[in-house]
N, C-alpha and C positions, 0 to 999 in steps of 0.2 A: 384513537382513544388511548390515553395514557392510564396505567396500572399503578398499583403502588404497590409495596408488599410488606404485609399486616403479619405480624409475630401472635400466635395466639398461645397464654399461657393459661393453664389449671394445674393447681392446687388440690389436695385433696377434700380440703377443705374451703374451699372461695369456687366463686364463679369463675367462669371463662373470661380470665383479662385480654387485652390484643393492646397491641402499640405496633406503632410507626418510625421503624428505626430513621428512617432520613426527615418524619418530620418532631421533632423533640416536643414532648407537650401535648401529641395528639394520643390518647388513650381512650380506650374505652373499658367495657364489660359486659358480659350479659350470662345469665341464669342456665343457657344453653345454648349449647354451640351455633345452634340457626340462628338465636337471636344475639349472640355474641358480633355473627357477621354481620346481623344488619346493620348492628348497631357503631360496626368497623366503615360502612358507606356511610351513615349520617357524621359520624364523628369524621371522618376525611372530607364528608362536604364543609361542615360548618368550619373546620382548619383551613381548609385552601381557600374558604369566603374570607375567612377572616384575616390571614395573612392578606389578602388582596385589595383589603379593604384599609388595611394596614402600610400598603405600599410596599410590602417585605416581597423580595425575589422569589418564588416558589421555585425550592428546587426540583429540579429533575428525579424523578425513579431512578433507585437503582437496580445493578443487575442483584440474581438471588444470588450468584459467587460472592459478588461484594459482601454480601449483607452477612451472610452462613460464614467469610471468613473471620468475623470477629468473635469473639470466643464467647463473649457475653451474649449472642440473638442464635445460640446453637439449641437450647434447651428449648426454643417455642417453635410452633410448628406455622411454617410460609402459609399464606394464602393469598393471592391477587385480590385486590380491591381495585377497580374501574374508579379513577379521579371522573367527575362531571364535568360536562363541558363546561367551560366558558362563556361567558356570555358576551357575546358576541365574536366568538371563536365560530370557523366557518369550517365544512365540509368541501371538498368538490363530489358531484356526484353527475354522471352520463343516464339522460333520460332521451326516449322515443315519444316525441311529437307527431302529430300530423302539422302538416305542412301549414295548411289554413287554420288551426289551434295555434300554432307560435305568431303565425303573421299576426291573429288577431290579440293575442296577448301583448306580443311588442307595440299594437297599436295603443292599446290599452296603457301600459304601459307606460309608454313617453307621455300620452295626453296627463298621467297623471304623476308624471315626476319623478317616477322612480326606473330603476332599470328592471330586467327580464328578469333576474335574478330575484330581486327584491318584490318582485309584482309574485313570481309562484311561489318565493315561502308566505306572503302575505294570503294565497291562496289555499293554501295548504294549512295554515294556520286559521282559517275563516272554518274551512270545512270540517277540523279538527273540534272549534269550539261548538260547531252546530252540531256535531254526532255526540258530545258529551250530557 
């Protein structure tokens, strides 16, 4: 998971602003600090949707040295914000099967066109929307 990192400024008089030094344009605000941050994830979701939707290269995080050596992002204070995945950005992850649960899932499977991979998030996703 990629971070970004959110400059959070107050005023003595204004709410809690936040910006994104590496992304120009993406600001937020909020009334108090909790909600300042949440509103630091929606605002970085809807920027990195929108650049992408934009065809615009989304740059990389940077580190906080970088960001803290410019003189102008010294007065607000860092916070990591979590960028959201991607959509159709992938994990690896090492799971424990039984032996007879994989065979029958690969049978499963091929019969239906997809691969192992794509047959257990599809499962995973079934069991997800039946517990909600």
């Amino acid at each position: 998971m990629r971070y970004y990192i959110a400059l959070i400024h107050k005023d003595a008089d204004s709410d809690y602003g936040v910006s994104f030094p590496d992304l120009p344009g993406c600001v937020t605000a909020g009334r108090t600090l909790d909600e300042a941050r949440s509103m630091a994830a929606e605002a970085l979701a809807l920027h990195l949707e929108g650049l992408a939707a934009d065809g615009v290269e989304i740059p990389p995080p940077s580190t906080l040295e970088a960001i803290m050596a410019e003189e102008g992002y010294r007065d607000g204070v860092a916070t990591l914000v979590p960028a959201p995945t991607a959509a159709g950005e992938k994990a690896r992850v090492n799971v424990m099967l039984p032996e007879d649960v994989l065979a029958d899932a690969d049978r499963y499977a091929e019969a239906h066109g997809v691969n192992r991979s794509e047959f257990i998030a599809l499962a995973i996703k079934h069991e997800l929307e039946r517990a909600a």
